[in-house]
MDTraj code that builds the backbone (N, CA, C; nanometers):
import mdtraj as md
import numpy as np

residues = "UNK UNK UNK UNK UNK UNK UNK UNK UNK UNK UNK UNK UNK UNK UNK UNK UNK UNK UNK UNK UNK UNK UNK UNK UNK UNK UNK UNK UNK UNK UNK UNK UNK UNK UNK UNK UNK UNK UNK UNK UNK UNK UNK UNK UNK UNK UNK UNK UNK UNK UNK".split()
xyz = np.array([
    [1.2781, 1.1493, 1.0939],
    [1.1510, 1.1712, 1.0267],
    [1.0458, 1.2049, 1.1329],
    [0.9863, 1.2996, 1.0928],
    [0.8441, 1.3462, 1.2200],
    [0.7240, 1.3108, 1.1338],
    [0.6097, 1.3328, 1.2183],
    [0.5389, 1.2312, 1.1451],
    [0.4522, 1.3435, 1.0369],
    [0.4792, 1.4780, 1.0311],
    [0.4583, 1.5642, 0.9183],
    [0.4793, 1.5024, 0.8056],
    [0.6394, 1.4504, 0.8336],
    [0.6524, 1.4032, 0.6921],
    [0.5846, 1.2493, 0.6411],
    [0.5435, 1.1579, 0.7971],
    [0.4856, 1.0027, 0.7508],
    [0.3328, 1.0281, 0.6428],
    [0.2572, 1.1225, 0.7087],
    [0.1368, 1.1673, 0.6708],
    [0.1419, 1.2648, 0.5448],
    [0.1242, 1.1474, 0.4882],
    [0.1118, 1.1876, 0.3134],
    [-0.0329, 1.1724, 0.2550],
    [-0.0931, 1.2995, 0.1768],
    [-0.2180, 1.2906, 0.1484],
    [-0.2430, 1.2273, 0.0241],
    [-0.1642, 1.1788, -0.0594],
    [-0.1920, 1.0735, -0.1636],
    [-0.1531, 0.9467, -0.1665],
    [-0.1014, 0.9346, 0.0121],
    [-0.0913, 0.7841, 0.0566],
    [-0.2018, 0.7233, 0.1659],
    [-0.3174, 0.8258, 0.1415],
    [-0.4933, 0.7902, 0.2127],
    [-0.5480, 0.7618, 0.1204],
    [-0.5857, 0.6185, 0.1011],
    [-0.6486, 0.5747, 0.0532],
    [-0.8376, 0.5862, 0.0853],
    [-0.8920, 0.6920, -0.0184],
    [-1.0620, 0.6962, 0.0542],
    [-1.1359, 0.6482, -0.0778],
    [-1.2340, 0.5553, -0.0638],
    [-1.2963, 0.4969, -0.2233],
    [-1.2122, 0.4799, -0.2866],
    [-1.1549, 0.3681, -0.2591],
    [-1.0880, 0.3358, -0.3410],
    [-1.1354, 0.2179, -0.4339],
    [-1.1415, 0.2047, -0.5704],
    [-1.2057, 0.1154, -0.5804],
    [-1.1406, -0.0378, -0.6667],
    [-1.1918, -0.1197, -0.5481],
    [-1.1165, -0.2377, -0.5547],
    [-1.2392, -0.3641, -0.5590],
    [-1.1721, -0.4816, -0.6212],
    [-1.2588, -0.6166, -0.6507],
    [-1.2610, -0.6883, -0.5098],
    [-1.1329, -0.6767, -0.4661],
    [-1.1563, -0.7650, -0.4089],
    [-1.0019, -0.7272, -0.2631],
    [-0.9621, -0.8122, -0.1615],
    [-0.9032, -0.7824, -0.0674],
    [-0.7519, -0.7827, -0.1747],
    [-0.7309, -0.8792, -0.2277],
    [-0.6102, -0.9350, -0.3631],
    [-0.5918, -0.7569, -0.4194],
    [-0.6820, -0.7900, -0.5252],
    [-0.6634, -0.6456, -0.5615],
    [-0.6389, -0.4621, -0.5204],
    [-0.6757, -0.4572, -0.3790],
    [-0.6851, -0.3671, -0.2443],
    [-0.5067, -0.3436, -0.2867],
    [-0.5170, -0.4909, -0.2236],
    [-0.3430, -0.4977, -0.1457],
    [-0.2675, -0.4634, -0.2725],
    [-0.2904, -0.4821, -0.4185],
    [-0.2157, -0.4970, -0.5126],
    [-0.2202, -0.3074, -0.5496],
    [-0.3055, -0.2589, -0.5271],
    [-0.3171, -0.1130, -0.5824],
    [-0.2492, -0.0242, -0.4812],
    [-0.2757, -0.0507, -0.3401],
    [-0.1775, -0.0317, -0.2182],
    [-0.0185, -0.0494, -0.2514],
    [0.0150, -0.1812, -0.2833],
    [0.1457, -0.1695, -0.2928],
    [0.2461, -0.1599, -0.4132],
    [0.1273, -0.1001, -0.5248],
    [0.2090, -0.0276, -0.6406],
    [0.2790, 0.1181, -0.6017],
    [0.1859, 0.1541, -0.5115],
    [0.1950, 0.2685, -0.4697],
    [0.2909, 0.2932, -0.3960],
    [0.3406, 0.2577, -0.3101],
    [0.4054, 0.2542, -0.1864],
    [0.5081, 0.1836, -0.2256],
    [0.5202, 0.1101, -0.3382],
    [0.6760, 0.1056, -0.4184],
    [0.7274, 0.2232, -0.4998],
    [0.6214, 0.2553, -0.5618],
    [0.6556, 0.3750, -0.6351],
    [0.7440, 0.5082, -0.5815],
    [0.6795, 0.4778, -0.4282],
    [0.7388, 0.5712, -0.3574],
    [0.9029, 0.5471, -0.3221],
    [0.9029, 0.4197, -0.3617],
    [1.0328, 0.3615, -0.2654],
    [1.0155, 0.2947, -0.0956],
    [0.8919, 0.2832, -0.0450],
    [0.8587, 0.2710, 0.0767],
    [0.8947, 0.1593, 0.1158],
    [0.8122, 0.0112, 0.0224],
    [0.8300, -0.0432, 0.0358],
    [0.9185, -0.1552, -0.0616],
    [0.9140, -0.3008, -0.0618],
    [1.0396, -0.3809, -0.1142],
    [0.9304, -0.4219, -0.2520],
    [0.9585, -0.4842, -0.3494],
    [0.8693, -0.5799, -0.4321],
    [0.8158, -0.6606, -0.3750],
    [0.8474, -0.7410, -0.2759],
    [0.8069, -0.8373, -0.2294],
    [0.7121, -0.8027, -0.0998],
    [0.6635, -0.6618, -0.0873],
    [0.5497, -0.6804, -0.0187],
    [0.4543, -0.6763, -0.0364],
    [0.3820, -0.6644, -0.1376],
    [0.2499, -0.7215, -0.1481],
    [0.2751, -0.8875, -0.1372],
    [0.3212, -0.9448, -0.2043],
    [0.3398, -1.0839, -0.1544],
    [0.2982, -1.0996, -0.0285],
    [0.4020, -1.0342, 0.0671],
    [0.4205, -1.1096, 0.1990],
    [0.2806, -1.0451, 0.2612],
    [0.2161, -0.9027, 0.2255],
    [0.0950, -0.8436, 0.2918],
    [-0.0034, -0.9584, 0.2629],
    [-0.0300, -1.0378, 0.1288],
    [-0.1064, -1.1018, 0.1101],
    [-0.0547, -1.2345, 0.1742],
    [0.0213, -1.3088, 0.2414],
    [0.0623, -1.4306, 0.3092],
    [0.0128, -1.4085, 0.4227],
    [0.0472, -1.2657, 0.4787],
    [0.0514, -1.2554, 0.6358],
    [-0.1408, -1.2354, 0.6417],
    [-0.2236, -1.1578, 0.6049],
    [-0.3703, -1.2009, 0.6023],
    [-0.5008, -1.3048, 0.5727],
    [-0.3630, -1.3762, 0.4615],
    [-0.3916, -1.4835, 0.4577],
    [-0.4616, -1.6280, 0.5439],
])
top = md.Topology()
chain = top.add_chain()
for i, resn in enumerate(residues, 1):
    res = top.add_residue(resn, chain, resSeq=i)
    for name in ("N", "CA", "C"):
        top.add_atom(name, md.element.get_by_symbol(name[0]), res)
traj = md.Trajectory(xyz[None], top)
């Protein structure tokens, strides 16, 4: 993978609009499952590890 392909323009998040850091992370990682990127269980762990 080169990073042509990491840099995805509907995976930049700009105004995005969110309540709160909870909700950020939760709209982030609908997304980025959707893609297959990431597991179910990371928003969980994104929200443990800033925690």
């Amino acid at each position: 993978m080169n990073d042509q392909d990491m840099i995805q323009s509907d995976l930049i998040f700009l105004n995005l609009d969110a309540e709160s850091r909870v909700d950020l992370y939760q709209q982030v990682a609908a997304k980025l499952l959707s893609r297959g990127w990431v597991k179910p269980s990371y928003e969980a762990a994104l929200n443990k590890r800033e925690d």
